[in-house]
C-alpha positions in Angstrom: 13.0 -15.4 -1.5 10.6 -17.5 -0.2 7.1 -16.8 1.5 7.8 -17.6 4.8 11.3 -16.0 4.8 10.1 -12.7 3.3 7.2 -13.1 6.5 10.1 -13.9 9.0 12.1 -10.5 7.8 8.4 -8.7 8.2 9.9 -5.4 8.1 6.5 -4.4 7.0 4.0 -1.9 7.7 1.6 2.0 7.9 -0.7 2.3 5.0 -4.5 2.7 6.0 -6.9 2.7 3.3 -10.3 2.7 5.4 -12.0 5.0 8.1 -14.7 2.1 9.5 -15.1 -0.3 12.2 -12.8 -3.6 10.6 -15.9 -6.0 10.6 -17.4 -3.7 8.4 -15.3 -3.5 5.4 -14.7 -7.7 4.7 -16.9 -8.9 2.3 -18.6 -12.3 2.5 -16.2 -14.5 0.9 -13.7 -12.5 3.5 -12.0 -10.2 1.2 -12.5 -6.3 1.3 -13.7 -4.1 -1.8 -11.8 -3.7 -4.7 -10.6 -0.1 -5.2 -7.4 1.5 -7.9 -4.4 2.9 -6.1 -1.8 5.3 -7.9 1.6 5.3 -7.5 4.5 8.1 -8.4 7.7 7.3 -8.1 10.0 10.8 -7.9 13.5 12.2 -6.9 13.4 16.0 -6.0 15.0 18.1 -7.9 18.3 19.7 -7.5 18.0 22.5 -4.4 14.9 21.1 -3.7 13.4 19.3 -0.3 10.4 18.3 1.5 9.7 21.8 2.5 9.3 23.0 -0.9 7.1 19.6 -1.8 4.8 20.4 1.3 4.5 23.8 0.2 3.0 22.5 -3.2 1.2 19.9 -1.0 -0.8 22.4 0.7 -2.0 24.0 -3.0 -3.4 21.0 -4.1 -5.3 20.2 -0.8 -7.1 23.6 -1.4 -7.4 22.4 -4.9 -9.1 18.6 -3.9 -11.2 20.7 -1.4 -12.3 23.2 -4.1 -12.9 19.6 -6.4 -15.0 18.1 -3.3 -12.8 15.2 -3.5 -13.5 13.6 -0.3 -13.6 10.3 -2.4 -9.3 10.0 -2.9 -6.8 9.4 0.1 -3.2 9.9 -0.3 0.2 9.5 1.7 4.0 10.6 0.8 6.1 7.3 1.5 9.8 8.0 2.7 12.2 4.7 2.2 13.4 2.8 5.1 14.6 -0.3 4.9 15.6 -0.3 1.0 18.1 -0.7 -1.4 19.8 1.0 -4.3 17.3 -0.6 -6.8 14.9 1.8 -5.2 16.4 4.4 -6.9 13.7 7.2 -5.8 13.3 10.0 -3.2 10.0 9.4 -2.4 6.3 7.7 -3.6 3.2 9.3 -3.6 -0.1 6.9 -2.9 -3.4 7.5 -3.8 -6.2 4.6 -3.0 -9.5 6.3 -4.4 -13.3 4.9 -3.6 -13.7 3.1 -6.9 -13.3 3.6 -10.6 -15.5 6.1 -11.1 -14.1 8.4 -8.7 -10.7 7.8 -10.5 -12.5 8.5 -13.4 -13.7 11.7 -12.1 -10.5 12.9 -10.4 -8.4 12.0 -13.6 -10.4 13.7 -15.8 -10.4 16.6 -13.3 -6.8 16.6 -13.2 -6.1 17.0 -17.0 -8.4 19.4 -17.2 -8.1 21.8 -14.4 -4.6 20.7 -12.8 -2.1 21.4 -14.8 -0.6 24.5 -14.0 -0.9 22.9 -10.2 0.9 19.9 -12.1 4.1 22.4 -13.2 4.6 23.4 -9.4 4.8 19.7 -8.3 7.0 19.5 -11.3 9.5 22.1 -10.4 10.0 20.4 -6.9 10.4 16.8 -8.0 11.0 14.8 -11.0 8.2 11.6 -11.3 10.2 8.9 -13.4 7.0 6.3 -13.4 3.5 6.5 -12.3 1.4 2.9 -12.2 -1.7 2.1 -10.9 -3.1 -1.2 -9.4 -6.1 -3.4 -8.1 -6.1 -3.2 -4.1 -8.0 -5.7 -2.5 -8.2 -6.5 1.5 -7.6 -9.5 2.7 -7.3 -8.2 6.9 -9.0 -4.7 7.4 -6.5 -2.3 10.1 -7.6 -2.9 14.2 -9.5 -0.2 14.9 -10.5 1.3 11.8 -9.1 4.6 12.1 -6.5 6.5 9.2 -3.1 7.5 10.9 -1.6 10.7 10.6 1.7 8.4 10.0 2.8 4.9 9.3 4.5 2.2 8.2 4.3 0.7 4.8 5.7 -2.7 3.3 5.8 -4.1 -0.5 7.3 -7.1 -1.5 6.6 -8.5 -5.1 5.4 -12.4 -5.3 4.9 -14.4 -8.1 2.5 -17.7 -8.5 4.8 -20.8 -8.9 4.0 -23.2 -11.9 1.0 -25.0 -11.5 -1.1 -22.7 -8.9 -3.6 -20.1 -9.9 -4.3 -16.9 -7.7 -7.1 -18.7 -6.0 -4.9 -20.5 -4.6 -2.9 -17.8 -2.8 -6.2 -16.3 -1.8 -7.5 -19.2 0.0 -3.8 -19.0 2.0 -4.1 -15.6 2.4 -7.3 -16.2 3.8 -6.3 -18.6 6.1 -3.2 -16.2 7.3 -5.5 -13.5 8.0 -7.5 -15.9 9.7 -3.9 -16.6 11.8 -3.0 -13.1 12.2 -6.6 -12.5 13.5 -5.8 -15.4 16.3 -2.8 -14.2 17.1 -3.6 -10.4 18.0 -1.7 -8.8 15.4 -2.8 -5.4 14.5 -1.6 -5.7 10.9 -3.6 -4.9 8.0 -2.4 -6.0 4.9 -3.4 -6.5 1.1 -3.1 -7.2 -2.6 -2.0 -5.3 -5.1 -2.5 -6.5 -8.9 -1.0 -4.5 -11.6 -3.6 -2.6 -14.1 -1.9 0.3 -15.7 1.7 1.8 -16.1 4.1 -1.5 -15.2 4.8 -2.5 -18.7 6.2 -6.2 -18.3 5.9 -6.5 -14.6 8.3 -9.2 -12.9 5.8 -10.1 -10.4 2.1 -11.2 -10.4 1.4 -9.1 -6.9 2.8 -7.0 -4.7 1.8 -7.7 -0.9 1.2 -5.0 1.4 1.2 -4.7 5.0 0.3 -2.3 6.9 1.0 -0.9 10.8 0.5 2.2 13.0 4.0 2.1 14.3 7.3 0.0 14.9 5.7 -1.5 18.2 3.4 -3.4 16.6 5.4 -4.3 13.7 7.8 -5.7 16.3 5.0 -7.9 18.2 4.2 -9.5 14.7 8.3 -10.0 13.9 8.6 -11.7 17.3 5.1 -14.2 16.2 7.0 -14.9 13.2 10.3 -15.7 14.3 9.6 -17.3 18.2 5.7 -17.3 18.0 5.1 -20.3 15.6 4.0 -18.0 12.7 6.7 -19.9 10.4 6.1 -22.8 10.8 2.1 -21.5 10.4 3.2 -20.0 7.3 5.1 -22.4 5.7 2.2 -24.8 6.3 -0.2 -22.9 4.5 1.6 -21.3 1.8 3.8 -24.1 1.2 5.4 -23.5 -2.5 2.5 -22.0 -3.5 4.5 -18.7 -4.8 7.8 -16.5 -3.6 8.5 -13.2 -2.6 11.2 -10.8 -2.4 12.2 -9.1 0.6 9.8 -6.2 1.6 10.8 -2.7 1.3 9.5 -0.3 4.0 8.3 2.8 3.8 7.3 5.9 6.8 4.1 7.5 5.5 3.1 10.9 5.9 -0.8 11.2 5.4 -1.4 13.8 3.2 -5.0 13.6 2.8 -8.1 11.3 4.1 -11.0 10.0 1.9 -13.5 8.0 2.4 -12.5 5.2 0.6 -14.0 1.9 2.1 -17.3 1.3 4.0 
């Protein structure tokens, strides 16, 4: 699908990755800090529900707290607009401060988690687990972590002949549009680094939202506002997109993860 369709559907939306004022956490050449995020994809297991997962949940918070591990964030993602190819219960998301705080809480995890590991197991079944690259491109309004959200992927690849700087310099300039246009999106990229195998995309985008309101100011930009015809003059064919799956999150934990 193409880029400015897949932004004309914008069902997207809730994942907040940072805790400080927006102007704070954009770099100078207007992109945020790098940091991994994990993903798990799992189904529950048979007799099992959310209660039983939030149960575990609560274990393993006294387990980051007894770790110190104010340095990891993560939030369960329920689908909501999706289709059978998302053949999963739930996801779990973890963004953590940077790589050597997912060194750190890796290592602590295969060391000192396992039996905590088991009781996740007996509650849900994780078919995959990836990780990627996040980077920032439009911090959230306001700076603050929800309790819950709204989260959208959709997978984009780079069309013949254009490189990634290419789509950041658009991206760039549709922050710069979103910015104009009071939208209290946030939104990212995410580059595949571990656990994807032969990936069928170059990127996922992400956008982010506090709620349906605000997702529904940015739809009616897109569609009535002007932002296609914005969009289309900026990305141009520079690469396409599928349509974006959304997610409610639950936040499970907060970190400090950008500054």
């Amino acid at each position: 699908m193409k880029r400015m369709e897949s932004l004309a559907c914008l069902a997207i939306a809730g994942l907040v990755m940072v805790s400080a004022p927006s102007v704070a956490q954009v770099s100078a050449d207007g992109m945020g800090k790098v940091v991994p995020v994990e993903m798990y994809a799992c189904k529950y297991n048979e007799g099992k529900s959310h209660s039983d997962l939030a149960t575990v949940i609560a274990q393993w918070n006294e387990y980051a707290d007894d770790s110190d591990m104010d340095d990891y964030s993560a939030w369960l993602l329920t689908p909501f607009f999706y289709t059978p190819e998302q053949d999963f219960d739930l996801l779990w998301l973890g963004a953590y401060r940077d790589g050597n705080a997912m060194g750190e809480g890796l290592h602590n995890w295969i060391s000192n988690g396992q039996e905590l590991a088991a009781a996740f197991a007996e509650v849900v079944d994780c078919m995959a687990h990836v990780a990627f690259s996040s980077s920032m491109y439009k911090a959230p309004s306001g700076g603050n972590t929800p309790e819950s959200g709204l989260i959208s992927m959709m997978d984009c690849k780079l069309n013949e002949g254009h490189r990634y700087s290419d789509i950041k310099a658009a991206e760039l300039k549709w922050a710069d549009h979103l910015l104009e246009s009071g939208s209290k999106a946030a939104f990212y990229h995410w580059r595949p680094m571990y656990g994807g195998g032969e990936a069928d995309f170059d990127y996922k985008v992400v956008f982010a939202y506090p709620d349906f309101k605000q997702l529904g100011a940015d739809v009616e930009m897109v569609l009535n506002g002007g932002g296609r015809q914005v969009s289309q003059s900026i990305f141009g064919d520079i690469d396409e997109c599928d349509d974006a799956r959304v997610y409610i999150t639950e936040s499970l934990r907060v970190g400090k993860i950008r500054d």
